[in-house]
C-alpha positions, 0 to 999 in steps of 0.5 A: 444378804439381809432379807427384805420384805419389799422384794418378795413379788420380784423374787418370786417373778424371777423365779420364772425369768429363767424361761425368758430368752434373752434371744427374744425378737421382741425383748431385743428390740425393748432394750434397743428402743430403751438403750437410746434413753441411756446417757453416752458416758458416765456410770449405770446402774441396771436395776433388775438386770437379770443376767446383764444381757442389756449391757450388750445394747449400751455405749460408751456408759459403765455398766454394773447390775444390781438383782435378787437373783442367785443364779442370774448374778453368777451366770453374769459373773461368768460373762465378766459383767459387773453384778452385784446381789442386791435388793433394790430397797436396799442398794449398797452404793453410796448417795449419788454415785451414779449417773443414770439408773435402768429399771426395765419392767421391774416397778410392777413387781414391787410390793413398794415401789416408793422405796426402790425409787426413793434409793434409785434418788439417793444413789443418782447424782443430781440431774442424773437420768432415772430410764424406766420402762413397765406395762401401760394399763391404759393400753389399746387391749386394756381399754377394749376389754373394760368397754366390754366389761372384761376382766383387765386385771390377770391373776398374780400366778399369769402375769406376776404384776402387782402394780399398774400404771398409767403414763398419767400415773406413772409421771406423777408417781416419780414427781413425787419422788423427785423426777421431771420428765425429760424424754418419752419413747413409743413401742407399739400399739397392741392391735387388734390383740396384743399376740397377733402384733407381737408375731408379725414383725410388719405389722408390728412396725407399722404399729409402732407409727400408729404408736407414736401418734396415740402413745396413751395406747402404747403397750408398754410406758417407756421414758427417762426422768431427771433427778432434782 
């Protein structure tokens, strides 16, 4: 595989994937919430996906997976799910063979995001579904700490991320590119602290009604686009 420039911040990322089990309470519940954005039938393309374990959580659509990651690619492999090694600046599909495209937290990660975006819009077919999810910037915490004048941007070697969004942003970042919003989904609002709402699975759900009605404040921006 031809090496690219744009995928360095997400191999390095996934150089620690490996430590997050997909056994987690709280990425089960991500990829529940997120796999009722997915279309019922047609074919996906699951960018960044790691070992494939989201697959687990779709129905009725095609699965195949697309990461950077040697060793994810063949642990997938091993489960018989459909992977390919590939970058996502360079995806190796034809123009509009796809019915729906999944990016879960991987947009952050990207030295140039515009150029993964620009081939998830080719390989899409038209009207087909672009379900995306990454960090919201503008969260609860986020907002508490700059009032307090603290720091909201951790450093490269904490978080990995190299980009960050706005639900604001975000929509208007993938207009640009030649997406319309068709579909919002709210997790959870990160309060009083993010660690403490991510423990208490009851507090956490009562947090996600207090998201449904402030999503600018959600932890995380989840939703699906439609090509045009």
């Amino acid at each position: 595989m031809t090496e690219h420039m744009y995928d360095l911040g997400t191999k390095e990322v996934h150089k620690e994937a490996s430590q997050l089990s997909e056994k987690s309470p709280l990425k089960i519940e991500k990829w529940k919430i997120v796999s009722k954005l997915v279309p019922l039938s047609g074919l996906l393309l699951d960018i960044g996906c790691y070992n494939g374990s989201f697959s687990r959580y779709l129905h009725g659509i095609n699965y195949v997976g697309v990461d950077v990651n040697v060793q994810a690619i063949k642990e997938a492999k091993r489960k018989k799910i459909d992977v390919v090694l590939a970058s996502c600046d360079s995806l190796p599909f034809k123009r509009e063979s796809f019915d729906a495209c999944s990016m879960i937290e991987v947009v952050e990660h990207l030295y140039f995001p515009g150029k993964a975006i620009e081939e998830v819009h080719r390989i899409l077919k038209l009207n087909g579904k672009l379900i995306l999810t990454t960090p919201n910037f503008a969260n609860f915490i986020n907002r508490v700490n700059l009032l307090m004048g603290l720091d909201i941007v951790p450093g490269l070697e904490q978080s990995q991320h190299i980009r960050f969004f706005t639900w604001k942003s975000l929509n208007a970042f993938l207009r640009r590119h030649g997406f319309q919003l068709e579909n919002r989904k709210a997790w959870f609002l990160p309060f009083p602290l993010k660690r403490v709402t991510e423990k208490y699975p009851l507090w956490r759900k009562a947090m996600g009604l207090a998201g449904k009605l402030l999503p600018n404040l959600n932890v995380t921006l989840m939703g699906r686009w439609r090509r045009i």
